[in-house]
C-alpha positions in Angstrom: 0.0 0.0 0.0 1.0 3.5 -1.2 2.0 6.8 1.5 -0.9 8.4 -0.6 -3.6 5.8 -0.4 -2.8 5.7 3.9 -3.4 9.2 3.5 -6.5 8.6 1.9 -7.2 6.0 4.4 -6.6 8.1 7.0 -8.6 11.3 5.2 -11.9 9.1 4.9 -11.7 8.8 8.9 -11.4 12.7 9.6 -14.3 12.7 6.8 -16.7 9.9 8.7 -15.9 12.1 12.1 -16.7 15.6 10.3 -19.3 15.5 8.0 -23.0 15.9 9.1 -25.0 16.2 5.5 -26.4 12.5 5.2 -26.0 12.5 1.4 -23.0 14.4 1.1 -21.3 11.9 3.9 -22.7 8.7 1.6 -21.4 9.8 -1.4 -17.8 10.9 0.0 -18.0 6.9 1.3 -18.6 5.5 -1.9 -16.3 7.9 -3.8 -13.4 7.8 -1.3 -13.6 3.8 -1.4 -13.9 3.6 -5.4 -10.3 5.9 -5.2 -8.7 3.4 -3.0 -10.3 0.5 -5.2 -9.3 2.2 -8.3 -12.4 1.4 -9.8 -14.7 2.7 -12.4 -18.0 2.5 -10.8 -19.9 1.9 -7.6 -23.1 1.9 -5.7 -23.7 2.5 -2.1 -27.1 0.6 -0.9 -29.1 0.7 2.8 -31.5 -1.8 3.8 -34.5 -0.7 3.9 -37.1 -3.4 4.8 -36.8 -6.3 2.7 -34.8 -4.9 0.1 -31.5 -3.0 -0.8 -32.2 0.3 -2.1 -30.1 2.3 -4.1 -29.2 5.6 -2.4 -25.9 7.1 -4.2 -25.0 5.6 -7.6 -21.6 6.5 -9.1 -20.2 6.0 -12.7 -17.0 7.9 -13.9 -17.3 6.5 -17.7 -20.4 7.6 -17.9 -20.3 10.6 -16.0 -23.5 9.5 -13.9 -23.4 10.9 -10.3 -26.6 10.9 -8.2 -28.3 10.4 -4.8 -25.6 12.9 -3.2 -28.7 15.7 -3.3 -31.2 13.6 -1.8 -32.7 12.4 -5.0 -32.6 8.9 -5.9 -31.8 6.9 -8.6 -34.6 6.1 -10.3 -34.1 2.2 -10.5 -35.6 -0.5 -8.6 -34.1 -1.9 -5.2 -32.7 -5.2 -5.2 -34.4 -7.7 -3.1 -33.0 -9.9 -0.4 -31.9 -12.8 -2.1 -28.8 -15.2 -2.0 -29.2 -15.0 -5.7 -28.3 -11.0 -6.1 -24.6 -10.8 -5.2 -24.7 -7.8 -3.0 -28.1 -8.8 -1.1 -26.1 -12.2 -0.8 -23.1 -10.2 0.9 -25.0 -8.7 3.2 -27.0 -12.0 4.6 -23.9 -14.2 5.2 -22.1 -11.2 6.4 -19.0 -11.3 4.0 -17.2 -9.7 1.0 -17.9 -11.3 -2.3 -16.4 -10.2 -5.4 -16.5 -11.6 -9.2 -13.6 -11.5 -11.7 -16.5 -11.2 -14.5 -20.1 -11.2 -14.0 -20.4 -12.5 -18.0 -18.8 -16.4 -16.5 -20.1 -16.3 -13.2 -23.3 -18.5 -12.4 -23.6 -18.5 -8.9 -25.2 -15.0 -9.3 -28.2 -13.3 -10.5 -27.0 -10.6 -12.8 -29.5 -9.8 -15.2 -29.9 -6.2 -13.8 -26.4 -5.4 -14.4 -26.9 -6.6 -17.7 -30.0 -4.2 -18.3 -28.4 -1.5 -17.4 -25.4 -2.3 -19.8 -27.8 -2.3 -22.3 -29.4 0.8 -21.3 -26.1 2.6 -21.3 -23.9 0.9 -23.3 -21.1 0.0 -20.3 -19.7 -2.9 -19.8 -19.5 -4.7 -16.2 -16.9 -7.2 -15.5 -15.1 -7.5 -12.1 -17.5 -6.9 -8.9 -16.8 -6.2 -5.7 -19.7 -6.4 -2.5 -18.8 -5.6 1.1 -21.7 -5.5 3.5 -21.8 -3.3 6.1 -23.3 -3.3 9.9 -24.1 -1.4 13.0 -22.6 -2.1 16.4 -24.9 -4.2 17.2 -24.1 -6.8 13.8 -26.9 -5.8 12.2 -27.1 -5.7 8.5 -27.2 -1.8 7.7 -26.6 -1.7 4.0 -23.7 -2.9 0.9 -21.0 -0.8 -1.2 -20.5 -2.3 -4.5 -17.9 -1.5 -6.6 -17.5 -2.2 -10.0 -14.6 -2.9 -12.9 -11.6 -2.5 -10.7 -8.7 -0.4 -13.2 -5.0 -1.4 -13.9 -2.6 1.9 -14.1 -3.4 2.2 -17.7 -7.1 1.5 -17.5 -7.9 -1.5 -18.1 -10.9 -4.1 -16.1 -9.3 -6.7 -14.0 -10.3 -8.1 -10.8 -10.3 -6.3 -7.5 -7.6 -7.5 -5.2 -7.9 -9.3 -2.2 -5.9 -6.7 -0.4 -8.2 -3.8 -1.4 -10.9 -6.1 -0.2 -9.4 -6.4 3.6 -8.9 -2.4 3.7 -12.7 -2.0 2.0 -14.4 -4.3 5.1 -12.4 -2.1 7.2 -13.7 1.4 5.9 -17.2 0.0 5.3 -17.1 -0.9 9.2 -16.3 2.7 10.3 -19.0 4.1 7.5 -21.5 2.0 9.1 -21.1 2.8 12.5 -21.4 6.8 11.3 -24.4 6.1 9.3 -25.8 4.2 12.1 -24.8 7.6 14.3 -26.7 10.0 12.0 -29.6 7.8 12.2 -29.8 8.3 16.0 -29.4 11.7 15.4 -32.3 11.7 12.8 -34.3 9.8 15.9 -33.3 12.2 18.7 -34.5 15.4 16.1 -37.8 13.4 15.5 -38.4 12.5 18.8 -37.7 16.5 19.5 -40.5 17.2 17.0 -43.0 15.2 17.9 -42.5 16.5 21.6 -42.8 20.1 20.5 -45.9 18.7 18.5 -47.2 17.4 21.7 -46.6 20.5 23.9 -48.5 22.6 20.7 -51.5 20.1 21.0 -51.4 20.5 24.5 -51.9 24.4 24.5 -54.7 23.5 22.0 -56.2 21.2 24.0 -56.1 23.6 27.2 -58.5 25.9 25.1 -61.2 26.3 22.2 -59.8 29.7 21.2 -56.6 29.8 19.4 -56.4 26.5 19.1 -55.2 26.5 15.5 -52.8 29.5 15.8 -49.1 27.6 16.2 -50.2 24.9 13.5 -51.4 28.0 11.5 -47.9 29.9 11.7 -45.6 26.7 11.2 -47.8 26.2 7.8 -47.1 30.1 7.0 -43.6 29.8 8.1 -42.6 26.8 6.3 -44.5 28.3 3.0 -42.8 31.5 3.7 -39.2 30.3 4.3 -39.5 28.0 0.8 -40.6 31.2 -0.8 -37.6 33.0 0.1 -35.2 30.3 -0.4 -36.7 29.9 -3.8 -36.0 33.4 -4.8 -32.1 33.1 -3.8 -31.8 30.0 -5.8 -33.6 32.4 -9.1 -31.2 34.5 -8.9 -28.1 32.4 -8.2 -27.3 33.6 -4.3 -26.7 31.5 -1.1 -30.0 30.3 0.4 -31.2 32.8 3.4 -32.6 29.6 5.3 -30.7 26.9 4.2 -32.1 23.4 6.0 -30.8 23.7 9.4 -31.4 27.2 9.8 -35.2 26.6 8.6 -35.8 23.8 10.8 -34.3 26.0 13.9 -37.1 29.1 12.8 -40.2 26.4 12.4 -39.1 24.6 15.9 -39.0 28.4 17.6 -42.6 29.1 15.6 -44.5 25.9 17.6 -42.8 26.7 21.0 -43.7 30.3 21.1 -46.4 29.8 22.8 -45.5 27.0 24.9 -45.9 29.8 28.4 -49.5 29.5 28.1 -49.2 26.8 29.8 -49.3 28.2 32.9 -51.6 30.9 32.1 -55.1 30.5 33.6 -57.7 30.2 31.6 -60.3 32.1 32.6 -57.4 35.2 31.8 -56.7 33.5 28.5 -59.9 32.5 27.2 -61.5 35.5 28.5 -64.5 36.3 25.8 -65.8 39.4 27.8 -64.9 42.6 29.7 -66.6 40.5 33.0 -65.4 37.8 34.4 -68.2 35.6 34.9 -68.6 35.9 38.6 -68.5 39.6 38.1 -71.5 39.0 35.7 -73.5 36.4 37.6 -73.0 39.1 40.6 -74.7 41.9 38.9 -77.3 39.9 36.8 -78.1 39.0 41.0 -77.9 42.5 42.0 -80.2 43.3 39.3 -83.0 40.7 40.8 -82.3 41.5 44.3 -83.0 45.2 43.4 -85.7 44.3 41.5 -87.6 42.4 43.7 -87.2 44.8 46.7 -88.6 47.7 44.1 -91.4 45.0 44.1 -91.7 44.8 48.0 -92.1 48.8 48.3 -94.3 49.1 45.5 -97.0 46.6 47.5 -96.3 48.8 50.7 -97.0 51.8 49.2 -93.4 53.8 49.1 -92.0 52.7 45.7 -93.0 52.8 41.7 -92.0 49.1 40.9 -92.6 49.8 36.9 -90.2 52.4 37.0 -87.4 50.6 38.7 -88.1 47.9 36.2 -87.7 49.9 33.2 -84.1 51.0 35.1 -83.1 48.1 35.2 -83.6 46.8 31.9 -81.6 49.6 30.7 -78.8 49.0 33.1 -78.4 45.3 32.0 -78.9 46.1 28.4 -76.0 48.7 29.0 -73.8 46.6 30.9 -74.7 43.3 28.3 -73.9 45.8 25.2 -70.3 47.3 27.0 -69.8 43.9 28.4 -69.3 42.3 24.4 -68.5 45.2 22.6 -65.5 45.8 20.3 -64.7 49.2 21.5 -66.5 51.4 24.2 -68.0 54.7 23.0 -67.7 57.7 24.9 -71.4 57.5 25.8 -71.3 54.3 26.5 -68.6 55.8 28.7 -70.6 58.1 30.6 -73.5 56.1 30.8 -71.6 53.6 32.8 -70.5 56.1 35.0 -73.5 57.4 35.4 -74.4 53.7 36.3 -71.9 53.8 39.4 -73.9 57.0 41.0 -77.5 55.0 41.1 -77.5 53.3 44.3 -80.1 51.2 46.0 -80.9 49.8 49.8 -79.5 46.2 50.8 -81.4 44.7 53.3 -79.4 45.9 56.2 -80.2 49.7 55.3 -76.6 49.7 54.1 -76.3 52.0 50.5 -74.7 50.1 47.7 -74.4 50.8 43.8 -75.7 49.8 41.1 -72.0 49.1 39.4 -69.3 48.2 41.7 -66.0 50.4 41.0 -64.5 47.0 39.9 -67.6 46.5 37.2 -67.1 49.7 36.2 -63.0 48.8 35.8 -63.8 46.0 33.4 -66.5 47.9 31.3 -64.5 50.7 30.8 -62.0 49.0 29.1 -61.6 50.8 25.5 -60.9 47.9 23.2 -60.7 44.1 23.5 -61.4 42.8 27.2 -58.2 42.6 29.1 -57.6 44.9 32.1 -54.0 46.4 32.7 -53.4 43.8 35.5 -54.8 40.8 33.1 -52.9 42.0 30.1 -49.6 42.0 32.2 -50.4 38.1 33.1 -51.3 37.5 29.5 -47.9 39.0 28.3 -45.8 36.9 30.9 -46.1 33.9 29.0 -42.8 35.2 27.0 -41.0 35.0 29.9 -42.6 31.7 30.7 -41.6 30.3 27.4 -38.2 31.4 27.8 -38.1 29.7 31.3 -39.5 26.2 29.9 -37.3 26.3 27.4 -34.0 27.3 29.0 -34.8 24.0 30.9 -34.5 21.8 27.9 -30.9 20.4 26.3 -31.0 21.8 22.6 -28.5 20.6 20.4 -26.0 23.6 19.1 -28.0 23.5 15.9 -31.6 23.9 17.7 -29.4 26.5 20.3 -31.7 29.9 19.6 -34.9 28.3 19.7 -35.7 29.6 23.2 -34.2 33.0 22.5 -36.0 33.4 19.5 -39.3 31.6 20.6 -39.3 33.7 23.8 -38.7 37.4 21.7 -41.8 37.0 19.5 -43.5 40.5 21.1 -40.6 42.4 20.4 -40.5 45.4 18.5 -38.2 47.1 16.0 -39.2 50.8 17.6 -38.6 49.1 21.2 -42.3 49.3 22.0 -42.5 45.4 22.3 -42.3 42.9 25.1 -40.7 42.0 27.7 -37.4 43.3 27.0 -38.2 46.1 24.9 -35.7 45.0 22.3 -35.1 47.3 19.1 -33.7 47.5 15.8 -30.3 45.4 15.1 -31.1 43.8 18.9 -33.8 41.5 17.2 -33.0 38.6 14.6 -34.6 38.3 11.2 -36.2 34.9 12.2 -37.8 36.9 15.3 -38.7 39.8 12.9 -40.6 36.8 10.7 -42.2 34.8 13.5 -43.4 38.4 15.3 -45.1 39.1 11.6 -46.6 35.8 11.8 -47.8 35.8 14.9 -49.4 39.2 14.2 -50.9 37.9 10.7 -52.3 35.2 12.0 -53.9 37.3 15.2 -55.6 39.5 12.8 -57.1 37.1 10.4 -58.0 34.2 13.3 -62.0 33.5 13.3 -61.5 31.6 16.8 -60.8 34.7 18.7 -63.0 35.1 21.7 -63.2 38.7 21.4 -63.1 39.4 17.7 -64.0 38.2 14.1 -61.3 37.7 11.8 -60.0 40.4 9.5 -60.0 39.6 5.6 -56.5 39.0 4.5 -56.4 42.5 2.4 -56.7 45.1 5.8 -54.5 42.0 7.7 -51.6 42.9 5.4 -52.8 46.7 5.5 -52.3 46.8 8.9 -48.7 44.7 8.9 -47.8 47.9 6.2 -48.7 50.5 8.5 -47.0 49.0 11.4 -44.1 48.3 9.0 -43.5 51.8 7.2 -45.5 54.1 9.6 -44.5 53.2 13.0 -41.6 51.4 12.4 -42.7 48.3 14.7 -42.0 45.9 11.8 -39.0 45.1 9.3 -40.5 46.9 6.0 -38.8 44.3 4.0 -40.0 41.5 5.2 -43.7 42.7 5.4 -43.2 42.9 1.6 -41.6 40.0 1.4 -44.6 38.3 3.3 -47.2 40.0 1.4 -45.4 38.9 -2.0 -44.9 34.9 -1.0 -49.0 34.7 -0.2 -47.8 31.9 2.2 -50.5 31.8 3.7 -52.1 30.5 0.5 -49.3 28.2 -0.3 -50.3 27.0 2.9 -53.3 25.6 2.2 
């Protein structure tokens, strides 16, 4: 053995330790092993199921290099059969190899021979050496094909290339078998951030669909941009680990609520609905004592009964409202100044102070002190989070997840972040998360807005008060995500 092809040995080892693209590491394998083979041709299989399916396919005659990009070759996968020479290889669990397939019966190799015909190559010499996990099991097979002399021409592959080829194709398996696990500990990270988003759904009716919603916009979004970088020949802005970091942060954005009660959360009306069941009471108790005088003589019943229809249609109307008029205003407070006689003698209004609080509220039906509890779910999520192991590549999720209500003019929450202090991903899930606020139809305190004023309002916000990145906005309006989505 050649200084160079130790080198090359020793290369491929720093290669199976470094390299984390699955099909860029699988083709480097099957090219680096086809150098040290000095061969013309080879194919890299994994087992999948029953069968060996082709994943990278190499030919230097022809010029035929695929799989490396993740798609396929297009031919069919070779089933697990002593009679196919490589399926053979992997089941007794030893390197075969054929001087030339055209006198060799103890294999099956009438799909070399299609393909010969298909392309006009010629296979002779073969070469299969199976690889396996740790464990022994069967993982997949490199095959090479037509092994060259220095002046390029077939002969047979030699046994010592063989011995250094089972040794290679034991260290590729173990790192194939290490990505896997990888794969499995990402999957198993998504499908708990699935659970955790189902389990925000499940704790209410209303926004139940707004972190599936945003991962659909996102994804369609992302894809959009990507696809206009590869149009005009530039690097990808979200290339795949970067995308998948930005749609993990968009399903845990939320993942505070949690701890947020729900009668804050899901709160539909200006009243709580013990505040509510306490005046509708009031309303009766008055009522009926109005009654009481009227049959002793020192009261108009009728009267008070007209009153208090008013006051309940007034409090009923400012209770569901979208936004409380000025007269609505000052009929409310005029509300507070009619008082009436418990039992005791004791003088009590009609509208507790703390009614009149809630009903005064201008727009939506959140008071200061409920809004605050609302708005510490951010500081929830990035609590929760902080608590779980991400990988480097997952490493800004709770950072990003947790910044979703900040603002480019540093009017946003909770750390009243500004300008160059706040990513691009957070600038893109904050104009999600506002986009799909505005155009939600299972808000408890407000129909959804068509998509046209949504994007209206994103613009103003955008270019007028300089809350959101103006060039995403456009961006976002451009992609119409949220009809790729769909």
């Amino acid at each position: 053995m050649t200084q160079k092809e130790i080198e090359k040995i020793l290369n491929i080892g720093v290669l199976l330790s470094s390299e984390r693209d699955p099909g860029r590491l699988l083709e480097e394998i099957l090219s680096s092993v086809m150098e040290l083979a000095h061969c013309d041709a080879g194919t890299l299989y994994l087992l999948e199921g029953d069968a060996l399916r082709f994943r990278i396919l190499r030919n230097d005659t022809l010029k035929t290099y695929s799989g490396a990009d993740g798609v396929l070759p297009d031919l069919p996968p070779v089933p697990l059969t002593p009679e196919n020479m490589c399926a053979r290889a992997l089941l007794e669990g030893r390197t075969l190899h054929v001087a030339d397939v055209t006198n060799s019966p103890d294999y099956d190799f009438s799909g070399s021979a299609r393909y010969d015909a298909m392309t006009g190559y010629r296979t002779r010499s073969m070469l299969a050496v199976p690889m396996r996990n740790r464990a022994g099991e069967p993982l997949g097979v490199l095959q090479l094909i037509n092994a060259m002399d220095a002046h390029g021409n077939v002969q047979p592959f030699a046994e010592e290339t063989a011995l250094v080829l089972e040794s290679l194709a034991s260290q590729a398996a173990i790192t194939i078998q290490n990505i896997r696990y990888i794969r499995e500990i990402h999957g198993l990270l998504r499908s708990f951030v699935h659970v955790m988003s189902c389990a925000i759904d499940a704790r209410s009716p209303y926004n139940g669909n707004h972190s599936r919603s945003m991962a659909a916009y996102g994804e369609a979004f992302l894809d959009y941009c990507n696809a206009l970088a590869r149009e005009r020949g530039e690097a990808l802005p979200f290339p795949p680990q970067r995308r998948e970091e930005l749609i993990m942060s968009i399903w845990l954005h939320d993942i505070g609520k949690l701890v947020i009660p729900l009668e804050v959360m899901d709160k539909p009306l200006r009243l709580l609905p013990e505040q509510h069941s306490a005046f509708m009471h009031r309303m009766e108790v008055i009522g009926l004592l109005a009654e009481l005088d009227t049959l002793a003589g020192r009261g108009d019943g009728q009267k008070t009964a007209q009153q208090i229809a008013e006051a309940t249609e007034l409090v009923n109307r400012a209770n569901g409202v979208g936004f409380v008029t000025d007269e609505m205003l000052a009929a409310l407070e005029q509300l507070t100044k009619r008082t009436w006689r418990d039992r005791s003698g004791k003088e009590q209004p009609w509208l507790t102070p703390e009614e009149y609080a809630m009903l005064s509220i201008r727009k939506g039906t959140l008071s200061d002190a409920e809004r605050k509890v609302i708005q510490s779910h951010v500081e929830m999520t990035q609590k929760l989070l902080s608590q779980i192991r991400f990988s480097p590549e997952m490493s800004h999720v709770p950072e990003w997840a947790a910044a979703h209500h900040e603002l480019l003019n540093g009017s946003g929450y909770p750390n009243r972040l500004s300008g160059d202090q706040i990513p691009a991903e957070v600038r893109i899930l904050t104009i999600l998360d506002i986009f799909d606020a505005l155009t939600a139809d299972d808000r408890p305190y407000k129909p959804g807005m068509p998509v046209k004023r949504a994007l209206s309002v994103l613009d103003e916000m955008a270019n007028r008060e300089g809350k959101l990145d103006p060039d995403l906005v456009r961006l976002f309006t451009e992609s119409r995500c949220w009809e790729r989505a769909e």
